[in-house]
PAGU-479182 format. One line per 3 residues: number of its first residue (from 1); for each residue x, y, z of N, C-alpha, C, CB. Coordinates in steps of 0.05 Angstrom, whole numbers, always signed. Atoms other than C-alpha are relative to their C-alpha. Glycine has a CB too. Example, Ala and Ser with C-alpha at 12.3 -4.5 7.8 and 13.67 -1.06 7.14 Angstrom:
<recs>
1	+18 -24 +0 +246 -90 +156 +18 +24 +0 -20 +1 +25  -16 -24 -1 +273 -21 +143 -15 +22 +14 +9 +9 -29
</recs>
This chain:
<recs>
1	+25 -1 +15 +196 +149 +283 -13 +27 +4 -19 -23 +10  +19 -22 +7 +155 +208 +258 -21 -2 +23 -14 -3 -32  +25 -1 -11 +98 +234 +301 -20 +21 -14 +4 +7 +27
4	+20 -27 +22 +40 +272 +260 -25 -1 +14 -7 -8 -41  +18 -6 -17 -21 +308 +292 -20 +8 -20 +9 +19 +20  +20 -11 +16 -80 +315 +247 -26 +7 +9 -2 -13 -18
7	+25 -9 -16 -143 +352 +262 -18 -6 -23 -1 +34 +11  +14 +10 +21 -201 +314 +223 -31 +15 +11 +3 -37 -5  +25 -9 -2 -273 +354 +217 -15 -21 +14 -11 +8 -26
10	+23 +26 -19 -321 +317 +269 -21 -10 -19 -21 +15 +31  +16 +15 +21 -368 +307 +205 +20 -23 -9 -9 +21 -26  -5 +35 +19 -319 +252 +173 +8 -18 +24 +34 -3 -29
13	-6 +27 -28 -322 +192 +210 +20 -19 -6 -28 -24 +7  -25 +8 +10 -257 +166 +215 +8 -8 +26 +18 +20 -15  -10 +4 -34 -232 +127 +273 +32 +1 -7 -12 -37 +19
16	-27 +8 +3 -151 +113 +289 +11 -20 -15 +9 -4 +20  -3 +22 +16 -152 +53 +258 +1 +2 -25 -15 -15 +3  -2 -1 +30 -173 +64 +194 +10 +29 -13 -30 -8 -10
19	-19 -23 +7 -136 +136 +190 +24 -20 -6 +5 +26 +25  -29 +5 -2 -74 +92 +208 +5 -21 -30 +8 -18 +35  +5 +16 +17 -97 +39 +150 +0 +17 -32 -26 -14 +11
22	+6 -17 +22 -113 +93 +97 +33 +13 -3 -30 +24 +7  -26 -19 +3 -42 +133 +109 +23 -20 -16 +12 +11 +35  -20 +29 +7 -8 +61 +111 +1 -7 -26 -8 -28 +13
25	+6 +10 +27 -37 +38 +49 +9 +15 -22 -27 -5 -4  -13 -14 +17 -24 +98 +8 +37 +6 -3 -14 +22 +4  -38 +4 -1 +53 +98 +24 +8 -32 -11 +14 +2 +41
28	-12 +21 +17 +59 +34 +11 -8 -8 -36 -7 -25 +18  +7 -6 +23 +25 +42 -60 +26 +17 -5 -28 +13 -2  -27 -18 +3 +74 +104 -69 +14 -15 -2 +10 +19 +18
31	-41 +12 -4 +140 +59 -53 +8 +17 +15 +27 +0 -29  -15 -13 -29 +143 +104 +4 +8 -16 +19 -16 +17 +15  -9 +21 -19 +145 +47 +49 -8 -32 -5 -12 +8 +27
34	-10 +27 +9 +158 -34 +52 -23 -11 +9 +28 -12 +13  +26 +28 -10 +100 -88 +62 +1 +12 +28 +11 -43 +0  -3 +1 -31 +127 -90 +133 -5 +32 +11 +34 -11 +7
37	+2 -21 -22 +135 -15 +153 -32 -2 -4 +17 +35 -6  +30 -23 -6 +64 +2 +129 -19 -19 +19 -25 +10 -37  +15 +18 -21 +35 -59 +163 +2 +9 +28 +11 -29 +0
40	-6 -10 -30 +75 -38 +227 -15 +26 +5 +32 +6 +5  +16 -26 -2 +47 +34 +218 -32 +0 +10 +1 +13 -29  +36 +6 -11 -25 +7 +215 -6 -20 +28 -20 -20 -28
43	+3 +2 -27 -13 -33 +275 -15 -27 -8 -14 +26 +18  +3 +19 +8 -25 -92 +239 +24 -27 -7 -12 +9 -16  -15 +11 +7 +5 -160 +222 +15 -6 -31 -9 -13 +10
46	-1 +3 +33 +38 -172 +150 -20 -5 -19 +13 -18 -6  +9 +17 -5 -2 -225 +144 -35 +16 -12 +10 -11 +31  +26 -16 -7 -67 -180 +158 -1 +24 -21 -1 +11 +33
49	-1 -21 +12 -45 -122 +130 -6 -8 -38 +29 +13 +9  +4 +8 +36 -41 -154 +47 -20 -7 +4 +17 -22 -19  +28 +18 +10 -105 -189 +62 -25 +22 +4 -7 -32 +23
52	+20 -13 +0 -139 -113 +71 +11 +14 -21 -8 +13 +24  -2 -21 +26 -107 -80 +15 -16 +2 -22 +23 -3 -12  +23 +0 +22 -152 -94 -32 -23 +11 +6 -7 -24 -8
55	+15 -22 -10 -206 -62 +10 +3 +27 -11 +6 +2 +25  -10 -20 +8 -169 -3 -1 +6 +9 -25 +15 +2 +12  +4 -13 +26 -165 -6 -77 +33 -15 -1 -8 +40 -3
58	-28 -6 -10 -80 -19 -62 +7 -33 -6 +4 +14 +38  -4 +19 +9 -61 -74 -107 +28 -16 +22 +3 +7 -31  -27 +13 -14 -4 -124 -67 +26 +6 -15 -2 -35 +2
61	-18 -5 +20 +35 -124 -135 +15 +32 -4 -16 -7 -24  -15 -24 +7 +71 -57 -129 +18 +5 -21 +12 +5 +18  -30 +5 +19 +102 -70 -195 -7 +26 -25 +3 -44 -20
64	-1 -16 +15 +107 -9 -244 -8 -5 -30 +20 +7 +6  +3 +5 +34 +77 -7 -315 +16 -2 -21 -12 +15 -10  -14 -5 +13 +132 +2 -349 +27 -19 +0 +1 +25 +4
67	-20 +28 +3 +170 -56 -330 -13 -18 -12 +10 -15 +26  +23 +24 +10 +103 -96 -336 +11 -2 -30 -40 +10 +2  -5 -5 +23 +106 -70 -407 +26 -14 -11 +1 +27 -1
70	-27 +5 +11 +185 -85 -417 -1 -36 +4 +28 +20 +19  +7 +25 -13 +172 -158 -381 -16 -13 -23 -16 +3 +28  +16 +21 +16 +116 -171 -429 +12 -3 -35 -35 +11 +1
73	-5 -6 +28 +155 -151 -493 +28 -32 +0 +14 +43 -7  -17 +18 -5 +212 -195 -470 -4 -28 +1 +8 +5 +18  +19 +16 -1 +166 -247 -461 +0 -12 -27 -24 +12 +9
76	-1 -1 +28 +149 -243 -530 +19 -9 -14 -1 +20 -9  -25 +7 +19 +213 -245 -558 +18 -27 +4 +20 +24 +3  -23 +21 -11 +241 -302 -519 -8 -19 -17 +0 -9 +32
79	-4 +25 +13 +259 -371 -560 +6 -6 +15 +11 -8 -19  -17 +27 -13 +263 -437 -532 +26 -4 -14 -17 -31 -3
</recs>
């Protein structure tokens, strides 16, 4: 595992926690990392972790517009 050292201005108030929650969340948005790593990253449970994403703006659904899109056209077209 990575180790990263960041030096944050003593004006923003930012504890470990919610640095580790903010980094987490945006990777797992990206598809940089899986439910699980970013949860593990924040030092949280799965469980815990989806039930703050939305805090963070960081929908659960990581699903791409452009499938949505293809999904809903398909949709459409399907006959019983």
């Amino acid at each position: 595992m990575k180790t990263i050292q960041l030096n944050i201005p003593d004006n923003v108030d930012l504890n470990d926690r919610e640095a580790k929650m903010l980094l987490a969340s945006r990777l797992f948005e990206k598809g940089k990392m899986t439910l699980g790593q970013a949860a593990e990253l924040a030092g949280l449970s799965k469980r815990t972790f989806m039930e703050i994403l939305g805090d963070y703006s960081v929908s659960l659904f990581n699903y791409p517009i452009s499938e949505l899109e293809n999904d809903v056209n398909n949709a459409r077209n399907y006959s019983l």
